[in-house]
N, C-alpha and C positions, 0 to 999 in steps of 0.2 A: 720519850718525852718526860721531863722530869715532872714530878709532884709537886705542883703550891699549894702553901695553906690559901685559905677561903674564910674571909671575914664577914659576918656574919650583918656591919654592919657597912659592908662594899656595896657601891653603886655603881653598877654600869650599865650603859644605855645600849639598847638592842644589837645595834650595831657592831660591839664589843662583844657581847654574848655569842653574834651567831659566826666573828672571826674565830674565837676562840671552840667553838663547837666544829668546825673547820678544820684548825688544827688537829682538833683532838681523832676525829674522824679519819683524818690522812694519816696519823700516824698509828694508827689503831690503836689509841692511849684509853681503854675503859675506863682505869683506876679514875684521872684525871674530869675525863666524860662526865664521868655518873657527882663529879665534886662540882660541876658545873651546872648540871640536870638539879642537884639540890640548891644552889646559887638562886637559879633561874627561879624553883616554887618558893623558894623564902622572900624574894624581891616581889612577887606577885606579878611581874613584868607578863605583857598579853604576848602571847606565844603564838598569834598569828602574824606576827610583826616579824618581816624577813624570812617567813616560812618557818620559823622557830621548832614548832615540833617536828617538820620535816626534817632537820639539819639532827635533832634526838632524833628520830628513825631513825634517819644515818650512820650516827655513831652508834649505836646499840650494832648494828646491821653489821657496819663494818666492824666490828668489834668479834662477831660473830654471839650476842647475845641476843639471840634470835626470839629468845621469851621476853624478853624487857621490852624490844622491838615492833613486838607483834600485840603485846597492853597497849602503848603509847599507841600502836598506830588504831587503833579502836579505837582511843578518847580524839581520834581527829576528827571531827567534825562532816567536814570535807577535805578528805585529803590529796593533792594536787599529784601531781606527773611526776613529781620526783620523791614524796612517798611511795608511792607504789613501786615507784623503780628500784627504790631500797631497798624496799621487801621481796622486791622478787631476783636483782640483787643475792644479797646476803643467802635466801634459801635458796639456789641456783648454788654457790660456790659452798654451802656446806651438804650438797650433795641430796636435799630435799626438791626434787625436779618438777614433782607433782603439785607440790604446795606453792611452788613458783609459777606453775602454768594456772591456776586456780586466783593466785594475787593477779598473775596477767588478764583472764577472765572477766575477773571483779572489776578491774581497772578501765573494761571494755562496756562493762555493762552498765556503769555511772557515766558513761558519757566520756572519759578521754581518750582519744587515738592513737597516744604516746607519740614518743620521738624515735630519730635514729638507734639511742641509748637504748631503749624498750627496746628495741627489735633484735638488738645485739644482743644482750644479756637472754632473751627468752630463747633465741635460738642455741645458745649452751645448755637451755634446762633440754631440749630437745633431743642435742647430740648425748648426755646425761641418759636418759631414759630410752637411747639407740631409736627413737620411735621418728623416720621419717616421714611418714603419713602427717603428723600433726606439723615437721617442719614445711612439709610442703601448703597447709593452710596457713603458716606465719608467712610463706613465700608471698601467697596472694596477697593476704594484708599487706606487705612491703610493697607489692607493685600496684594497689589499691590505693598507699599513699604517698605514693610519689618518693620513696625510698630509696627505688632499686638502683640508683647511677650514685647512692652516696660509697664510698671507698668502703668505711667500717661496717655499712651493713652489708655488702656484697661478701666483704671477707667472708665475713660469720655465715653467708649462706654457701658459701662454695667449702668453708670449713664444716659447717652440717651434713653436708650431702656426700663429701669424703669423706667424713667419718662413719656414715651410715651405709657408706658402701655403693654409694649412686652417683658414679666418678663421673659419668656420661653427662651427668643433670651439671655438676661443679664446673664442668670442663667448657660447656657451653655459655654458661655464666662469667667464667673468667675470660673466654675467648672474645664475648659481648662487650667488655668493662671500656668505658672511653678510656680511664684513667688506673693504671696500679702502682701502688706499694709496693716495699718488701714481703710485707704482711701477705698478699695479694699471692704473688710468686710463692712462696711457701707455703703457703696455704693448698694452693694446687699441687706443689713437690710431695708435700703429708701425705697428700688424696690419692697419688699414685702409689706413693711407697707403702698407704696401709693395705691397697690392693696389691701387692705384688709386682705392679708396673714400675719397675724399677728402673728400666731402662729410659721408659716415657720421663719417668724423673729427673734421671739425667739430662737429658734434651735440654726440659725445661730450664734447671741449672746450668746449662752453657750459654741459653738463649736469653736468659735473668740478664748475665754479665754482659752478654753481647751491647744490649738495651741500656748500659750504663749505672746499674744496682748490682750494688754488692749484700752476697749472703749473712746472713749474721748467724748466730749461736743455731738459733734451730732449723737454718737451714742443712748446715754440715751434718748438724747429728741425726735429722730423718734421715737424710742419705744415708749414714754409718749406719744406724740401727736395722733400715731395710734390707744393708746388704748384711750385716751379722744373722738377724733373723734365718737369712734364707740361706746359712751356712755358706755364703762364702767369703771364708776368711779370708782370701787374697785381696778382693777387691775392698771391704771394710778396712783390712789395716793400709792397701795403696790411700786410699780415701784419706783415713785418719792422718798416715804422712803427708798428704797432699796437703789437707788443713794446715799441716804445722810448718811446711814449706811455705803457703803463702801468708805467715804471719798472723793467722788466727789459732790462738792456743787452746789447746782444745779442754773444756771444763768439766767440771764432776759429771754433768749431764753425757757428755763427749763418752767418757770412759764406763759411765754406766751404762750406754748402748751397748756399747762393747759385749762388755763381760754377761750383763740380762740376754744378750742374743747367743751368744757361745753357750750361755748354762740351756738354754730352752733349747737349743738343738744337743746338749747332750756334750757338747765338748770341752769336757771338764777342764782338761790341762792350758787349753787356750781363754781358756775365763780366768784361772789360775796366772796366767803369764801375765796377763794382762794388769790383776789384782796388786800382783810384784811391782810391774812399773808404773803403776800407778802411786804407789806410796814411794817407791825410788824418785817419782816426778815430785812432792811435797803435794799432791793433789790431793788433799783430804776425805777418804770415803765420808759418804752420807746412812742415814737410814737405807735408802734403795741401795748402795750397793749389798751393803750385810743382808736385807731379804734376797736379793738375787743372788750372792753364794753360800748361802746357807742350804738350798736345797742340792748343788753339786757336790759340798760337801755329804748330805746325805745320802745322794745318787751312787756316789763312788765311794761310800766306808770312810773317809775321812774322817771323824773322829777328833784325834790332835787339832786338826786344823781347824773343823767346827769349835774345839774350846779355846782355839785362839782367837776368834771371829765373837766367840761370847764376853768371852775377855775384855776386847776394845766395845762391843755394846756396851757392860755395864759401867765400861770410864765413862763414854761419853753420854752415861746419863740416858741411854736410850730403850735400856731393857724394860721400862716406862710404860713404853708403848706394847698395845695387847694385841698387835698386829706381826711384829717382831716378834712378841714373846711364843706368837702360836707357830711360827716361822721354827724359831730356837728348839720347839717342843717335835714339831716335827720332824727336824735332821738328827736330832738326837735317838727318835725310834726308828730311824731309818738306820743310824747304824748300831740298835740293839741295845741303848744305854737308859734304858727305862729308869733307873733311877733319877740318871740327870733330867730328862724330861719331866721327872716328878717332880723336881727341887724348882723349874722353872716354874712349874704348873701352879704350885701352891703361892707362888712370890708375885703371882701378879694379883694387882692389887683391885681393881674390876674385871673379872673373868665378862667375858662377851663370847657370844653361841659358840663361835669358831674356835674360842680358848679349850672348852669343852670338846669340842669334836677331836679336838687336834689330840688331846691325851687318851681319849676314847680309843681312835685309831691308833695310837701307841700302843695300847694294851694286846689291840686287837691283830695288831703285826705277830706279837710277842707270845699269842697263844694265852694270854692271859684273859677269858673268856668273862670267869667271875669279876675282876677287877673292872674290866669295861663295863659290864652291866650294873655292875653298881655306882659306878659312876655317871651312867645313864641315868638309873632312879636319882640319884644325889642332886644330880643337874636339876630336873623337875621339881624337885623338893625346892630349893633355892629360886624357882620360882622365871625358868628359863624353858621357854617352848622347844620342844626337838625341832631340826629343819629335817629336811633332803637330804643333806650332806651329815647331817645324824644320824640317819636309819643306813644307810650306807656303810659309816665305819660301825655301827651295831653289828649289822646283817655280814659284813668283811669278816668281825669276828668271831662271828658263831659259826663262819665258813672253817675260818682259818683251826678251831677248836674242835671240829667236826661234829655242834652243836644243833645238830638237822633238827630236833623238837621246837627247840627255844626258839630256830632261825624264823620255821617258817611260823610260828606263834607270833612273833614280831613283825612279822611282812603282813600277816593278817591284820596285825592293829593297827598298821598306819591309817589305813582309810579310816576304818570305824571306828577308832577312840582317839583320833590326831588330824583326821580329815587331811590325811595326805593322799595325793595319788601319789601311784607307782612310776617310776622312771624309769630309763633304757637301765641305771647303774642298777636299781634297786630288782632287778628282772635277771639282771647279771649274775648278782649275788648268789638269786635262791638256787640258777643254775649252777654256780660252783658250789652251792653248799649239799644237792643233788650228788651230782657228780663224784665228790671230794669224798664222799659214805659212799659208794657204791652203788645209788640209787639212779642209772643211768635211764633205766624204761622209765621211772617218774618225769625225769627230766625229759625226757625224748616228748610224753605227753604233754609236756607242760611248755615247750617250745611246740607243740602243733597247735596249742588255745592262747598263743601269744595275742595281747590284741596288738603290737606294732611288729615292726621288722626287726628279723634275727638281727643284732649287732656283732661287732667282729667280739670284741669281750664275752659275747654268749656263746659263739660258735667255737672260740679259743678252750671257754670251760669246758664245753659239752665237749670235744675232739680229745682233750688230752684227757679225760675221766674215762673216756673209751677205751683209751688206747692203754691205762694202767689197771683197768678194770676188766680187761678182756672182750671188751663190749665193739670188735671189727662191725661186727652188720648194722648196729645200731649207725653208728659212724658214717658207713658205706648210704645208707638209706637217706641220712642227711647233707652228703657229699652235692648229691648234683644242685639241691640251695645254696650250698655254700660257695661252690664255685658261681654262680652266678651273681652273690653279693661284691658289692666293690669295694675290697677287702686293700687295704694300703698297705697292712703288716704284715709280715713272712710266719708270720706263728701260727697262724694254721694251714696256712700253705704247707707248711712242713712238716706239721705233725699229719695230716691228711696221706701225705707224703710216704713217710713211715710206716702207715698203717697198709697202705696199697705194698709198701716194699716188705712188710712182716709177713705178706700171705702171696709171694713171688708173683705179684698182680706189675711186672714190669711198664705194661701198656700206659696202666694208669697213672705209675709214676710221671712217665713221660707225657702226658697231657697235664698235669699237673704243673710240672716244669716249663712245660708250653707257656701255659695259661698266665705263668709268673713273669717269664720274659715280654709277654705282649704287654700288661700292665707293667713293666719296667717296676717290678717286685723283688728287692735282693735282701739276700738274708745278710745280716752283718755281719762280719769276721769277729769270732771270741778274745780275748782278751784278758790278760789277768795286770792286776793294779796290787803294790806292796809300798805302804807307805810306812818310814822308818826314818829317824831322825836325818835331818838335815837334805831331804828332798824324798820323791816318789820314783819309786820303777814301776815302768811297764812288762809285764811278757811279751815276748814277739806275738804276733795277730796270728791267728787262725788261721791253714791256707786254703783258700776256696777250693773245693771238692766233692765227691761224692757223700760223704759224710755231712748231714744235713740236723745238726743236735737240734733238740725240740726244746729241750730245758734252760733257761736263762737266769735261773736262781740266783742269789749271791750269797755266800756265806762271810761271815766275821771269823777269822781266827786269831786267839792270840799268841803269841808264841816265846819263849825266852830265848835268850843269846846268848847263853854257854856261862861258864863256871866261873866264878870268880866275877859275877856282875849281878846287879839289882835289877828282879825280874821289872819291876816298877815303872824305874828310868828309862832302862834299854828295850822295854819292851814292842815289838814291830808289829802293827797294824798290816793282816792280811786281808784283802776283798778281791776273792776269787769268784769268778766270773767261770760258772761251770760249762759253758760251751767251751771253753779254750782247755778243758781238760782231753776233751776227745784225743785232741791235736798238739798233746803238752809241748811245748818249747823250749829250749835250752836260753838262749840269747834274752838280753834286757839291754834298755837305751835306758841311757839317764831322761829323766822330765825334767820341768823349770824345776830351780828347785829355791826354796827361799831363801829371801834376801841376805847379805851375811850379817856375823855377827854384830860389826858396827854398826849398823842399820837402825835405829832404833823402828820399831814397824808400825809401833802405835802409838806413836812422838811426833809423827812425819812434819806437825807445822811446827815445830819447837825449833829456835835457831839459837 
């Protein structure tokens, strides 16, 4: 919306005022707004005329200027159905869930019952704060006023109740409905697919079309996303062809299913593939794609590629954001380039808690003990409370430093001088920082006054500290818990493993292996990954065997390419994957490998 001047000796009658407050609202034009909002107190014009300050809540609200919003709505007097709605509104979509259910409250307690609109917006603050309990008392209100057969508020409550996990509650709701939407239909498709019911999903999408409604954008990509999620790449990319078969092209959302579900299960080269054809299709990445491969670049040593992916951030203006920028800090000490993590760390321009954690745990990867802790003090000095996720990568790196004094000195003051409790991670920690010194009977005591349950991250520390530390019996004495916990990872199934095959305890191996097939428990085949200009090799896999490696480490190697070349240029990023040493391999398949020359890769909308 463009900017007018505002004369100082313009008249305009109410009516003028509250179209143009209107405008300004829908188009979320502040600048404009607030030259209006001065208009309005120069003319002295009474601003209960057409709901006038209502229509200023509005625009402040929609604007996202939540403080100008929340003055104005004070000086109202009494303020009607559609003030509050602003307010609760505007805090609802900026992620204030509790201040929105609190305006809902107030709104309840002066006497208004609200409308459909109220019931829709409050049930987001709901889904917001995952707290079903309280959607289920907005439920009653809704069938209290005679709500429950309107379309938009049924959505919103079968969208509450799927997202909260209470697909049974949605399901009955949607199956009641005289009347649905697209909205409707999709709504329910979400509610399976963020359950797992993927197949129920399906159904419903055949049975949508059956009924004469067609899917639109976020129907296709819950599907895609649910089946990427749950790794299986056949049925996501059938899917994703199918969309584009029947004439719906699939959008940045489309493709960032994709590639966010391939990285969260781990399958790098298929997040990768996908990343290529995506920019080959002119489909222009978003913020969300760069967070969602930023961390496989980290996963898997990628390096080049992570600075290729930094690269297009700072064109497009994005490295901005302190959300990215803790993303960027992360992949970066994940594949050991602590400098460049430093260079981002310093260049964002409002560090936020997680800015800090994220270089914290850099250090704290890297064995850099003293660096992290000082940057802890630093943190606090600047006037920034530690969380959870702070004493964590603290406690990670006094593990990682074999800092056992400082570790458990810090695990002490969370309660007492930071009133934090302790967490399943932070319990984790002191057992690897136990373990890691050789202090495995501290450890052994300090898992017997656990106050919750062994987690698999504690039983993984304490097994393999045993097993480098000479400590069999300790191990053996914690074995028949640990086989009873419901353990999903193979890593200590295996190191367990190990230790019964170190002391020719055959039996036990073989109940061990029992015990893994019944929970359908398999170790992964090793792997090594060599990334060098102009694509990635694979090693051949691991072949499943009696050799059961316990260590999953990965090292960074760099290495040069011979005589007569710039170690610089040529240089080949290795990320070996120490299981697959056991089993070294001769053989490599080429991966995707990127785009070519012509291509330009972070041009893609330039014609």
């Amino acid at each position: 919306m463009k900017t007018m001047p505002f004369s100082s000796q313009l008249r305009w009658s109410p009516y003028e005022f509250a179209l143009c407050l209107q405008k300004c609202l829908k188009a979320k034009a502040l600048r404009p707004g607030m030259q209006v909002h001065a208009t309005l107190l120069i003319s002295g014009t009474n601003m209960n005329i057409l709901s006038l300050h209502s229509k200023l809540v509005g625009m402040y609200a929609s604007c996202a200027d939540l403080k100008s919003a929340k003055l104005l709505f004070k000086k109202i007097e009494h303020p009607n159905v559609f003030a509050f709605n602003w307010m609760v509104l505007g805090l609802a979509y900026n992620g204030h869930f509790d201040d929105a259910l609190l305006y809902f409250r107030w709104m309840r307690e002066v006497g208004h019952t609200g409308n459909n609109f109220t019931f829709s917006i409050v049930l987001k603050a709901c889904v917001g704060l995952m707290d079903v309990n309280m959607g289920r008392q907005v439920h009653a209100m809704v069938c209290e006023m005679g709500f429950q057969n309107d379309v938009s508020v049924a959505n919103a409550l079968i969208d509450m109740y799927g997202k909260c996990g209470s697909i049974s509650y949605a399901r009955r709701l949607f199956d009641g409905m005289r009347e649905r939407d697209v909205a409707s239909w999709t709504s329910m498709i979400c509610g399976f697919c963020n359950v797992g019911e993927i197949e129920q999903a399906l159904m419903l999408f055949e049975r949508m079309r059956l009924e004469g409604l067609e899917p639109n954008d976020f129907t296709w990509n819950a599907i895609i996303a649910a089946y990427a999620r749950s790794s299986d790449s056949r049925k996501a990319f059938g899917f994703f062809e199918r969309m584009k078969r029947e004439g719906v092209v699939p959008d940045v959302v489309a493709w960032n299913a994709l590639i966010s579900g391939f990285v969260q299960n781990h399958q790098v080269r298929e997040a990768f593939k996908m990343f290529w054809e995506m920019i080959l299709s002119r489909i222009q990445p978003n913020q969300v794609t760069v967070v969602a491969l930023l961390p496989a670049c980290g996963s898997a040593g990628f390096v080049k590629w992570g600075r290729e992916i930094h690269g297009f951030i700072c064109r497009k203006g994005f490295d901005g954001n302190v959300f990215i920028a803790s993303a960027l800090i992360d992949m970066y000490s994940k594949c050991g380039s602590v400098k460049d993590a430093r260079n981002v760390f310093d260049k964002i321009p409002c560090k936020n808690v997680a800015s800090w954690n994220a270089m914290i745990d850099c250090y704290g990867k890297c064995g850099m003990v003293d660096s992290a802790l000082a940057l802890f003090n630093k943190m606090q000095e600047e006037g920034l409370r530690p969380n959870e996720v702070t004493f964590t990568c603290v406690l990670s790196a006094c593990s990682h430093s074999g800092s056992v004094h400082r570790g458990l000195e810090i695990f002490s003051s969370m309660k007492q001088c930071y009133g934090i409790e302790a967490s399943m991670q932070h319990y984790a920690c002191v057992v690897d920082i136990l373990c890691r010194s050789g202090r495995t009977e501290e450890a052994y005591e300090f898992f017997k006054g656990l106050p919750i349950q062994v987690t698999e991250s504690m039983a993984g520390a304490f097994l393999h500290g045993c097993k480098v530390h000479g400590r069999r019996d300790l191990a053996k004495m914690m074995a028949d818990e640990i086989m009873r916990m419901k353990l999903k990872g193979p890593g200590s199934f295996v190191t367990l493993s190990n230790i019964y095959a170190a002391d020719g305890d055959w039996e036990e191996v073989g109940n061990v292996r029992n015990v893994m097939k019944e929970r359908n428990v398999h170790k992964q085949s090793g792997f090594s990954w060599i990334e060098k200009p102009g694509g990635i090799l694979e090693g051949e896999k691991e072949k499943e065997g009696n050799n059961m490696a316990s260590e999953l480490d990965i090292v960074s190697v760099i290495v040069g390419t011979g005589e007569g070349h710039s170690r610089l240029s040529t240089a080949q990023t290795i990320a070996i994957n120490i299981a697959a040493c056991n089993t070294a391999a001769a053989g490599t398949k080429s991966l995707p490998s990127p785009p070519p020359p012509e291509v330009d890769l972070w041009d893609s909308d330039a014609t």
